[in-house]
N, C-alpha and C positions, 0 to 999 in steps of 0.2 A: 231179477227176482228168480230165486229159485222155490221149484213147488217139487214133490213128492209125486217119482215118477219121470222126472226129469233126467235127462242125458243127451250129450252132444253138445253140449253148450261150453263153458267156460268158466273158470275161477281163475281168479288173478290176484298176486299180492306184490304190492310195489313195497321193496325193500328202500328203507330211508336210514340215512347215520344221524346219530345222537341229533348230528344240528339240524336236522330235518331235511338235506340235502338227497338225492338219491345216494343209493352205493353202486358204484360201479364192482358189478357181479359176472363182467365179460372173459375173467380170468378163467369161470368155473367152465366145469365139463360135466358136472356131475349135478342135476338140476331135481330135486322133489317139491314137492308140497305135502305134508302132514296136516292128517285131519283127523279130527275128533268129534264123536258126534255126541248130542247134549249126554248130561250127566257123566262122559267118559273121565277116568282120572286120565290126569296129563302125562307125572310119573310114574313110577313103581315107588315099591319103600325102599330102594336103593337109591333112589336119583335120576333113574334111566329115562328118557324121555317115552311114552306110548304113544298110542296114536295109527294111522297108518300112511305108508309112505305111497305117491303114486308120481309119477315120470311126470316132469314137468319142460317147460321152452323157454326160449327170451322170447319175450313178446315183440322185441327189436331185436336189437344187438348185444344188450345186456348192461350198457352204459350208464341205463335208465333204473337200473337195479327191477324192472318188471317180470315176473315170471308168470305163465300160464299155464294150469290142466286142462286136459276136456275129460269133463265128469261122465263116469264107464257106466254104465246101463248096470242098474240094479242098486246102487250106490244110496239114493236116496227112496228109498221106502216107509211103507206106512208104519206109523211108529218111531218114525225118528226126525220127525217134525220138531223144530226147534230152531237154538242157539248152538253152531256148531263153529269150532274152534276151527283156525288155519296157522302155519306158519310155513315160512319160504326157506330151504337149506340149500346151500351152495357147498361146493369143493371140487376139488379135483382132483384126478386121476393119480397124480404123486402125493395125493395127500400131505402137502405142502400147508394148506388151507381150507377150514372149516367157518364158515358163517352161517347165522340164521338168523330170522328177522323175528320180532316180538310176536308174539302168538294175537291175534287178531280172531273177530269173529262175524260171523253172516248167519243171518236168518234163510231155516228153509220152511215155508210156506204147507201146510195141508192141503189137498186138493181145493177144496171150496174157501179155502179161507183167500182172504183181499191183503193186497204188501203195500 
């Protein structure tokens, strides 16, 4: 559960293919999570993805298709309690390959409120 005011902790999105299996995401070198927080548009009027990007890990190996941030101090503030969006983008460095995982979402909690 995340609450407002929270940092240090962790967000994780396990990337799955169509058949629900994991994606083996061990190829990448270049690891984000984007995140939007409620009411944010997703695109622009062009098509371009929004959001904000922040450095992400394998939570293994990357086999598992799991990737992990640890959420930076200031990130969740009062105000921005809600339904906030994630999604996981993989690639690499030769830009050989781009994937990303369906845009997902988590609840961040107000101080006094119960999850």
């Amino acid at each position: 559960m995340i609450r407002v005011g929270d940092f240090g902790g962790t967000i994780t999105i396990n990337m799955v293919q169509e058949d629900g299996t994991a994606y083996d995401a061990s190829g990448g070198d270049i690891l984000n999570i984007r995140l939007w927080a409620p009411g944010a548009d997703v695109c622009d009027s062009d098509g371009n993805l929004l959001g904000t990007l922040y450095t992400a890990t394998f939570v293994t190996d990357g086999t598992d298709g799991a990737l992990e941030m640890t959420i930076p101090a200031g990130l969740f503030v009062v105000g921005t309690e809600g339904q906030w969006r994630k999604r996981a983008e993989v690639s690499n460095a030769g830009a050989t390959f781009f994937t990303g995982s369906e845009i997902g979402t988590f609840p961040v909690y107000g101080c006094a409120e119960q999850g």
